[in-house]
C-alpha positions in Angstrom: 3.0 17.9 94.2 5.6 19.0 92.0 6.1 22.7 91.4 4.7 23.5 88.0 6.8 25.5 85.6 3.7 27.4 84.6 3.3 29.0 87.8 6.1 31.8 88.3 6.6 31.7 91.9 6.4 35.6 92.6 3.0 34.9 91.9 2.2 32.1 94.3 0.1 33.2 97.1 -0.4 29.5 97.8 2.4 27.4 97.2 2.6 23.7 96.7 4.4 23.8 100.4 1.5 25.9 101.6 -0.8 23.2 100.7 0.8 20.3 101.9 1.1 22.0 105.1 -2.6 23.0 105.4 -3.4 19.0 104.5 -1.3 17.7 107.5 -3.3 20.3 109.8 -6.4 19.3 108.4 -5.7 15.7 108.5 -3.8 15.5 111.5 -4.5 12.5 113.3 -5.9 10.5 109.9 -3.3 7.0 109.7 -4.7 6.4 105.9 -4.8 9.3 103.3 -6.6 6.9 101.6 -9.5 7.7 104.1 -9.7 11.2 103.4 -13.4 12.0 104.0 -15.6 12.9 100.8 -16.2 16.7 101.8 -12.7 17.3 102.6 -12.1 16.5 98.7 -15.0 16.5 96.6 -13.0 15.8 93.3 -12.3 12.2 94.4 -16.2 11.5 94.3 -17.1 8.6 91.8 -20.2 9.6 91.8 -21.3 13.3 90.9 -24.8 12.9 89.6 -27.5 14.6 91.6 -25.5 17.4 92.6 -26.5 21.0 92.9 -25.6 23.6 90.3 -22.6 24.1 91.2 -20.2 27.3 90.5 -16.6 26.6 90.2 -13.6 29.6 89.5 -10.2 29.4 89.0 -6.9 31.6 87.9 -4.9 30.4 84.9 -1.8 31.2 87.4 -3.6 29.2 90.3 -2.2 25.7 91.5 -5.2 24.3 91.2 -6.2 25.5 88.1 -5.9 21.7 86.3 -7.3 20.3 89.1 -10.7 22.5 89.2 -11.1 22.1 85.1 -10.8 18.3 85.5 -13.5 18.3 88.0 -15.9 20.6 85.9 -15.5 18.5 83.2 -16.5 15.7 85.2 -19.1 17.5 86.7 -21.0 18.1 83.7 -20.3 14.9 82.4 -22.3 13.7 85.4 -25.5 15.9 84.1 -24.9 18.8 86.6 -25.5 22.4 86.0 -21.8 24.3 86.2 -20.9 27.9 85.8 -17.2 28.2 85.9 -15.1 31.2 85.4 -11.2 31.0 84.5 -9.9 34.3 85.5 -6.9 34.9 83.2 -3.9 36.0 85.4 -4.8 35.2 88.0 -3.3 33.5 91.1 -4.4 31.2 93.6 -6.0 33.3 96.6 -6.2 37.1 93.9 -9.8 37.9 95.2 -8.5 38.6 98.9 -5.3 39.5 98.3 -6.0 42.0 95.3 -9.3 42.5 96.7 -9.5 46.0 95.1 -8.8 44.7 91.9 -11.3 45.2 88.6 -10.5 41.0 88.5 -11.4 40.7 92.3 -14.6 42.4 91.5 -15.7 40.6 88.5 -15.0 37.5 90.7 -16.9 38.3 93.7 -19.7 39.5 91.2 -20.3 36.7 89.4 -20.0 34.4 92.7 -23.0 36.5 93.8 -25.3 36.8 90.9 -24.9 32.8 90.7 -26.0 32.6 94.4 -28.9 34.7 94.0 -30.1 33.2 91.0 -29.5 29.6 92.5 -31.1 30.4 96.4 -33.9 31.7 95.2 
């Protein structure tokens, strides 16, 4: 991946770097990236419908943030229930590392009210 511009790098908790590192532990001994499994990364699914209601959040300074909207959108396309939440200023990784935070909180909160309602 290239850096994005949007993404100030003093705000990078997880940097492009970091996740190309964490893909070659997770995939070490894989010859074929092309055989990634399915649950390692769900957005390459074709097929979506049938899925759970699913709850998806994401920072507007978060890495993944395009990534995550894309498969929302495709989620929903597919007929599946989504809550998302884009947490404006936010980085990748804010609810641990700002844990404290009023953000961090509304986070967590809203993670948890969706379980609840959806376990029940």
């Amino acid at each position: 991946m290239i850096p994005d511009a949007r993404f100030p790098k003093q705000f990078q908790m997880w940097t492009y770097i970091d996740n190309e590192t964490g893909w070659d532990a997770y995939l070490s001994g894989l010859d074929d990236r092309a055989d990634v499994p399915i649950y390692a990364a769900p957005a390459r699914a074709t097929e979506l419908g049938g899925l759970p209601p699913t709850y998806l959040d994401t920072g507007t300074l978060d890495i993944f943030h395009d990534e995550d909207i894309a498969y929302a959108k495709r989620l929903i396309d597919a007929g599946v229930s989504v809550e998302g939440h884009v947490w404006n200023g936010a980085p990748h990784g804010f609810d641990f590392f700002a844990k404290d935070s009023s953000l961090a909180k509304k986070a967590w909160q809203a993670r948890f009210a969706f379980l609840v309602e959806h376990l029940q």
